[in-house]
Every structure is written in C-alpha cells, then in structure tokens.
N, C-alpha and C positions, 0 to 999 in steps of 0.2 A: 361462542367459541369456548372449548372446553379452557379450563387456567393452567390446564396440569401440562397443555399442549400449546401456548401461544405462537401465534404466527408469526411464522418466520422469512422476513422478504430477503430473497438473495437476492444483490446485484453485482453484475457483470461487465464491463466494458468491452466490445471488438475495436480491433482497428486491422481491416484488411485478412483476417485468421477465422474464415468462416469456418471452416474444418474442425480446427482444434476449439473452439466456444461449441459446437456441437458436442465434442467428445464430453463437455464440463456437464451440456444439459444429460446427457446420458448416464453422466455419476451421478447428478442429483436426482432423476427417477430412478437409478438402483438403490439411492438413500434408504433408509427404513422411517426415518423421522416425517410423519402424513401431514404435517401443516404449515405448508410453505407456497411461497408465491416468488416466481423467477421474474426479473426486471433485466431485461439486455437493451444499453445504451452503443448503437453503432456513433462510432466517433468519426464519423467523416472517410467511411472505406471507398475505395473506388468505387466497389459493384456492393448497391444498397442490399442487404442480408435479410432484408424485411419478411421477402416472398416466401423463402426457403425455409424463414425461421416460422412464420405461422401455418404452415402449409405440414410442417413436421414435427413443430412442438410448438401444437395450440395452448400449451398453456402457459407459455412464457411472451411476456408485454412487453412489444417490440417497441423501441422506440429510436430516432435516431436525430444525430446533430449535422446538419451542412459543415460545420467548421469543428477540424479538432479542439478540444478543449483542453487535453491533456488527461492526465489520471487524477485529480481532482475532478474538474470540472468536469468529466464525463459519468463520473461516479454523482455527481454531486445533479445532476439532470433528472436522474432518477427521483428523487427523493419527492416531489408534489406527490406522486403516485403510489407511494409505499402508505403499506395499511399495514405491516407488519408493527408487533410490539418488541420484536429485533431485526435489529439490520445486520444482514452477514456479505460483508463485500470480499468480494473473491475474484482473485483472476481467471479474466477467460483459458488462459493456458495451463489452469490447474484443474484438477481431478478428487472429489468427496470419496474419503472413504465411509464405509456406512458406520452409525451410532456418531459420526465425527459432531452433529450438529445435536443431538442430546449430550453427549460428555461435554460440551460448551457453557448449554445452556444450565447443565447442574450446577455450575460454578457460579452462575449469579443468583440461582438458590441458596447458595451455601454463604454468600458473603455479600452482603445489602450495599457493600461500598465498590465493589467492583465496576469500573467504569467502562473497559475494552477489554477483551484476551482475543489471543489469536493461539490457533495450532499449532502443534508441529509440523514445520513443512519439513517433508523430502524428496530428492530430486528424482522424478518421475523414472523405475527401472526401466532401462537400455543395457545395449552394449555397453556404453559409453562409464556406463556403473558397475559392469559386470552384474548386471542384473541384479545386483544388490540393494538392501534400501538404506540410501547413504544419506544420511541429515543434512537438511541446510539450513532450519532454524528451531535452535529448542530455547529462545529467548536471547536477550542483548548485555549489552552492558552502558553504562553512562558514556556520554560522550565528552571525549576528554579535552578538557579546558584548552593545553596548549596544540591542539591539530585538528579537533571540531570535527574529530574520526572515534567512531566504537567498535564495536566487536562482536559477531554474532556467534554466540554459544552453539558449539555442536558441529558445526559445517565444516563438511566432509569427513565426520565420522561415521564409519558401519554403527546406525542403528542396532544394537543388540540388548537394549532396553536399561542403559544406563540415564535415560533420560523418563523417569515416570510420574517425579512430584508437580502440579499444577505452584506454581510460585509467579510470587512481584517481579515485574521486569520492568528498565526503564520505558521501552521503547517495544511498537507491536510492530510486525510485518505487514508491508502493505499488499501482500499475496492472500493475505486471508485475516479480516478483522471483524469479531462479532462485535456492536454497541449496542445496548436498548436505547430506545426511542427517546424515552424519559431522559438517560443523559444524554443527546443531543440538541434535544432542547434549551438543556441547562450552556452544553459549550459551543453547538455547532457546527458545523460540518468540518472537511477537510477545506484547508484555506486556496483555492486557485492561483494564488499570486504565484505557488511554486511551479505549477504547470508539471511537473517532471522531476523526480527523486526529494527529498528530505520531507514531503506534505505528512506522514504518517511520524516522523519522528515530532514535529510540527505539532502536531495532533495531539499527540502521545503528551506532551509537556501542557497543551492547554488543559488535558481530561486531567493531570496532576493538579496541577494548579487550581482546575475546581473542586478538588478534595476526593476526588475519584482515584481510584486503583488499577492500574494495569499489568493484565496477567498474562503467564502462555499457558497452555493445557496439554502439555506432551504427549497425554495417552489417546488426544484427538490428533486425528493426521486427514494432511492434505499431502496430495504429488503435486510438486511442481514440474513444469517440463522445460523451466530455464537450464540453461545448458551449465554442466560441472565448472568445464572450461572458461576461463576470461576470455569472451568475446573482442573483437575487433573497437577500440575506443573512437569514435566516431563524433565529427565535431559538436555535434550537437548535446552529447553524452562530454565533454571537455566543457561546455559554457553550461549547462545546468545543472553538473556537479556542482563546479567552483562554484557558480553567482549563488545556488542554493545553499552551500556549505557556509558562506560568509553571512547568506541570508540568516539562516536560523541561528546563528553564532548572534548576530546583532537582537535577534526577537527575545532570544530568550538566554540570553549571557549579559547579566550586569556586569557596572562595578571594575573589580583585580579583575575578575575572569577573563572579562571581553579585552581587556588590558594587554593580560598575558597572551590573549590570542593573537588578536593584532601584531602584537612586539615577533612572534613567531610567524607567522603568517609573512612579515615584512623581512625577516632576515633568511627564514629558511623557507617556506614553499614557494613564496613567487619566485627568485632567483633559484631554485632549483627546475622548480618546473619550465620556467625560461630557458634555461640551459637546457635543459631534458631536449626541447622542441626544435630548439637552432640546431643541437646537433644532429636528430636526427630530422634535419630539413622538414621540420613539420610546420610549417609556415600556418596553416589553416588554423592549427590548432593552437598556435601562438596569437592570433589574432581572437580566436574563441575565447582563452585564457583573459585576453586585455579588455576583452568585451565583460564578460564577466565581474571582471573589477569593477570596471567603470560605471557597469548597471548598478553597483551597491553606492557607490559616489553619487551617483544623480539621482536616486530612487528612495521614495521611505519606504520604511522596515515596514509599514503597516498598509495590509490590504485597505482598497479606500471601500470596497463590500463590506457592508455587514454581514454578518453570518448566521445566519436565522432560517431555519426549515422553509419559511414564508418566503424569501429571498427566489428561492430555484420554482420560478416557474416559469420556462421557456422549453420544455419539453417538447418535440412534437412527435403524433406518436406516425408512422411512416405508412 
C-alpha cells in the first residue's frame, strides 16, 4: 500500500433508504481520492438491499444485521472487516464531495495528536434551501453543565466562506466522522448502550480523555439530506433524547457539575416538559418522558460490553 495513500474504509449504515445509500455510493466513486473500501451494514430493512447492492456496486461489502442495532451498533458491525488505516463513518443520507476525504486526511498529517475530525456538513441544496449551501455544522460547543444541551456552530447559515480554519471542537458530528485505526484501538468504538443520539458526543469525550484531539475541517464538506426544518418529535425521539441526555450527563459529569444538572433538570425540565405534554394531550410522550427517567434510576451508567475492535464479531455478510 503506497503511505502517501492509506486505506480508507467507509462505512455506512441503511435502514429501509435503499435509494438515497445509493446516491452516497455514487459520491464516493465520483471522489477523486483511489484508496478506499466501502462497508454497508443493512440494519434490519424490510426488503434485504444485498442483491441490488452487489449487483450494482461490486465493490462495496455488503453486510447485514436481522435486528436493528441502532447507530452504534450498526456502525460498529462493520468493524471485524475493516482493513482500512482510517475509518470514515458516514451517513447513508449524506453525499462526498470530492478532495473531502484527502483535506481530512492532511490534518492527521499535520497534527500526530488528532484523535477524530469530522467535515463540514451542509444541508443537501433543494428548494427547501433555495438551493443555497446553507451550514449545519462547522463544529460545537461544550455541553452545558446546567441543561446537558450545546450548540452547533454555523447552522443555518448561507455558507459563504466564513467558516475556513480546521480547529479543536468539543464534540464531532455523527453525519460524518473520520478516526485512525490506531486510536481506536487505544479508546474504542462507539458505546451501543445509547442505541440512538448522544453515542458521538459519547465518543467525543472518551477520545479526550485518552489524550486525543478532536477536530472539524471546514474546507472538507459533506451534504446532508436531513431536512432544515424540525421534524415531527416522535415518541421514540422523546425517550432517547431524554434517557441519553441524563445518560451522558451521569458518564461523563462529576462532582458540582452533575450536581448542578440534576438540581436543574429536577426543578426546571421535568415539570416543564410535563406541562408541555399534558397540555397539549401528549400522553405518549409523557409516558416516553417517565420512561426515560426511570431507565437512568434502574440502569448503570456503564455499558456491561467491553469495547475492543475484538468485541464486534457477529457480522453476517448477506
């Protein structure tokens, strides 16, 4: 393998979105960067994507799970089969633009402590943008002690190139995250116990903690094709907000911190969000809400999985 070019495995998750996971294999053969290997993990679709996906892009290793695993654990299926010396995990619903995966990779040329960076994402031109390329992440900010909420720099501003320095963020996007191989050996993968939102913030705080850096790289861009607009909140999105919100708060908040969260969390969001839901007769999502809770009351903070490359091998390839 030339050094100047190391391999780069993408991987991918579907779930039920045969179409648009096409569209992504298409960015990545228009890429310009020649030394990559595509990994698609179907997460439990109704109609298995196996046939369509070898039949049309032989060179992507199809693999698939019977049971959703969620966005860890579907990501994390792949990994026995990666011979890549980086891993670039990408959402199905997102689009390469080309040079995005060389401007990535020079940053861990340039800086030997770099642990993760992820892109700039922007939200894939539509109508819906006026065909504009409007930001939705050019890095984060810390996640604040009393609400265990942060802030993603950039989102929903017309890109017009105020966003061009490669810098430290707390926190990568889980739309697009490059790692070497090397530091996940060191920390790990993404932890599945979150099944669903906060696993990348998650992440983001273990690769600190092992003395790694995490970065964005602005002047590398993905499209994402999540919609501008806030979607419909859906009960499912209601319990693994909250139960993962409280989660990461207890993993990785000592001390005053988790203190002060708590003390907030107890006087202002549950009886806010309580009220929110009675009024407007949201019963479901008041019961998601209590569920939620509950699961941090009965449950420890700590996956009972170890987290080791060695771990994930139940792949099956389809």
């Amino acid at each position: 393998m030339n050094s100047s070019k190391p391999l780069v495995t993408i991987i991918t998750v579907n779930y039920n979105q045969l179409e648009i996971t096409c569209a992504l294999f298409d960015s990545i053969r228009r890429n310009s960067y020649p030394n990559i290997e595509v990994i698609l993990v179907d997460n439990a679709s109704k109609e298995n994507p196996h046939q369509h996906v070898t039949k049309n892009y032989p060179e992507v290793l199809s693999l698939r799970s019977e049971k959703n695993l969620g966005f860890a654990g579907g990501n994390n299926l792949a990994l026995p089969y990666v011979k890549g010396e980086y891993l670039f995990f990408v959402n199905n619903d997102a689009e390469l633009t080309d040079n995005c995966i060389e401007l990535l990779l020079k940053q861990f040329d340039k800086n030997p402590k770099l642990g993760i960076i992820s892109p700039m994402l922007c939200y894939y031109p539509s109508e819906e943008t006026n065909h504009k390329k409007i930001v939705q992440f050019a890095g984060s900010t810390p996640v604040n002690n009393f609400t265990a909420r942060n802030k993603t720099i950039g989102n929903l501003e017309e890109d017009k190139g105020q966003y061009k320095v490669p810098k430290s963020i707390p926190y990568i996007h889980g739309a697009a995250m490059m790692i070497p191989a090397k530091v996940m050996e060191v920390t790990g993968p993404m932890d599945e116990m979150f099944f669903l939102y906060y696993e990348e913030l998650d992440w983001s705080e273990r690769i600190r903690k092992a003395g790694f850096e995490v970065y964005v790289e602005p002047n590398a861009l993905v499209y994402h094709k999540e919609s501008v607009s806030v979607g419909k909140l859906s009960t499912l999105k209601t319990y693994y907000l909250n139960r993962n919100r409280i989660l990461f708060m207890r993993r990785n908040k000592s001390g005053i911190h988790f203190i002060l969260f708590s003390i907030f969390f107890g006087i202002a969001t549950l009886p806010k969000n309580a009220i929110l839901f009675i009024l407007k007769g949201q019963w479901d999502h008041l019961k998601a809400f209590g569920k939620a809770i509950t699961w941090n009351l009965t449950n420890e903070k700590k996956s009972p999985k170890c987290h080791s490359l060695e771990q994930f091998s139940t792949a099956t390839q389809s």
